[in-house]
C-alpha positions in Angstrom: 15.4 7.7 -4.1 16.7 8.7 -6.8 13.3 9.7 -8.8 12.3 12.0 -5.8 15.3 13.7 -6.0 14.2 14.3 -9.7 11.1 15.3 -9.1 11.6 17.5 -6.5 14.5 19.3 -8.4 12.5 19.4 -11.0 9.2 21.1 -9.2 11.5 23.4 -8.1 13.1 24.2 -11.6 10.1 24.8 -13.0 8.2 26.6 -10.2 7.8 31.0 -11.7 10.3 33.1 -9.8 7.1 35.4 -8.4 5.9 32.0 -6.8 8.8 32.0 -5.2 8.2 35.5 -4.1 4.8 35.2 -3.1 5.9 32.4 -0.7 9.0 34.3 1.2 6.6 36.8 1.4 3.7 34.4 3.4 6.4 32.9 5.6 7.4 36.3 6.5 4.0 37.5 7.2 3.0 33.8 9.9 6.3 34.5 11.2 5.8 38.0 11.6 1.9 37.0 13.8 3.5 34.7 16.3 4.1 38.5 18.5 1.5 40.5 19.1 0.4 43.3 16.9 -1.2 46.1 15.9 -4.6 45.2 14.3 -6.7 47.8 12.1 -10.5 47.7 12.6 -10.8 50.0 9.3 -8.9 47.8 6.9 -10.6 44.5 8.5 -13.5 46.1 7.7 -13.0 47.3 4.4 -10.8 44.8 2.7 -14.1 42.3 3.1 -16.6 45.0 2.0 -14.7 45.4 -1.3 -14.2 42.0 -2.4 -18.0 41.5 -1.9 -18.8 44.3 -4.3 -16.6 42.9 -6.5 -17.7 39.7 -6.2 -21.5 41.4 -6.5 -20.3 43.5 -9.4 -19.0 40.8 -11.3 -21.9 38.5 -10.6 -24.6 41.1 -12.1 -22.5 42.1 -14.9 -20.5 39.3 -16.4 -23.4 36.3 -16.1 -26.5 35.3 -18.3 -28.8 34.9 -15.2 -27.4 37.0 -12.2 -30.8 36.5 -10.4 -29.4 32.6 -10.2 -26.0 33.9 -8.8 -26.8 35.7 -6.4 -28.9 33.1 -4.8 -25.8 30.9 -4.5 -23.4 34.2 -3.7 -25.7 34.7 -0.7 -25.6 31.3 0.7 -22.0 31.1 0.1 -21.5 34.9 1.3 -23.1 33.3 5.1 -21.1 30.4 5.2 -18.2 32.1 4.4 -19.2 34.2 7.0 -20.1 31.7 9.8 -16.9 29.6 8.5 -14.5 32.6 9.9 -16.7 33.4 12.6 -15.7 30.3 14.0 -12.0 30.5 13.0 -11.5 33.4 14.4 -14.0 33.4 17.6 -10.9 32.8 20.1 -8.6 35.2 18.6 -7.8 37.3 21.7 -7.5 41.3 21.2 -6.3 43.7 24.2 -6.0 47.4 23.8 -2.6 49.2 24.3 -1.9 53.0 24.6 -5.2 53.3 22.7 -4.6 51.2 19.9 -6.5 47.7 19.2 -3.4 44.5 19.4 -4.0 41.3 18.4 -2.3 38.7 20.6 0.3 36.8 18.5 0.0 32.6 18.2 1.8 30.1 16.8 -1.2 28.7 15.4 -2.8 30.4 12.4 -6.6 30.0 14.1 -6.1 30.0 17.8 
């Protein structure tokens, strides 16, 4: 018992303040979606978009053979795609005073 009280103290010694941070800040935010809530159709549209250009970007710029890569980024770019598809296919949405809400869950994918 004794050794996993060490361990554990020391995990938590050692563990970077900003992880520390970074997790109070997560917790917040899955509390926070248990109500419902506002959600933005620009910035769920956007946010994606940009991190494929990176992604794109970074692919044809930074790699020997990007004709390779982008083989595999497109495969992975539909799965990924499908994969949250079906995560989020019974996320229920209502709209309210003419704004879009997301229905609030205790589950992060139901």
């Amino acid at each position: 018992m004794a050794d996993i009280l060490k361990f554990i103290f020391e995990i938590i010694n050692n563990t970077p303040f900003w992880v520390w941070v970074v997790l109070i800040i997560l917790i917040k935010r899955g509390t926070s979606l248990i109500n419902d809530s506002p959600a933005s159709i620009g910035r769920s549209i956007i946010m994606p978009f940009i991190f494929v250009i990176w992604g794109l970007n970074t692919v044809v710029n930074k790699f020997a053979s990007p004709n390779t890569l982008l083989s595999f980024y497109l495969v992975a770019l539909i799965l990924g795609f499908l994969f949250s598809y079906l995560l989020y296919m019974r996320r229920s949405f209502y709209v309210e005073d003419g704004q879009l809400i997301q229905e609030g869950s205790a589950l992060p994918c139901s």
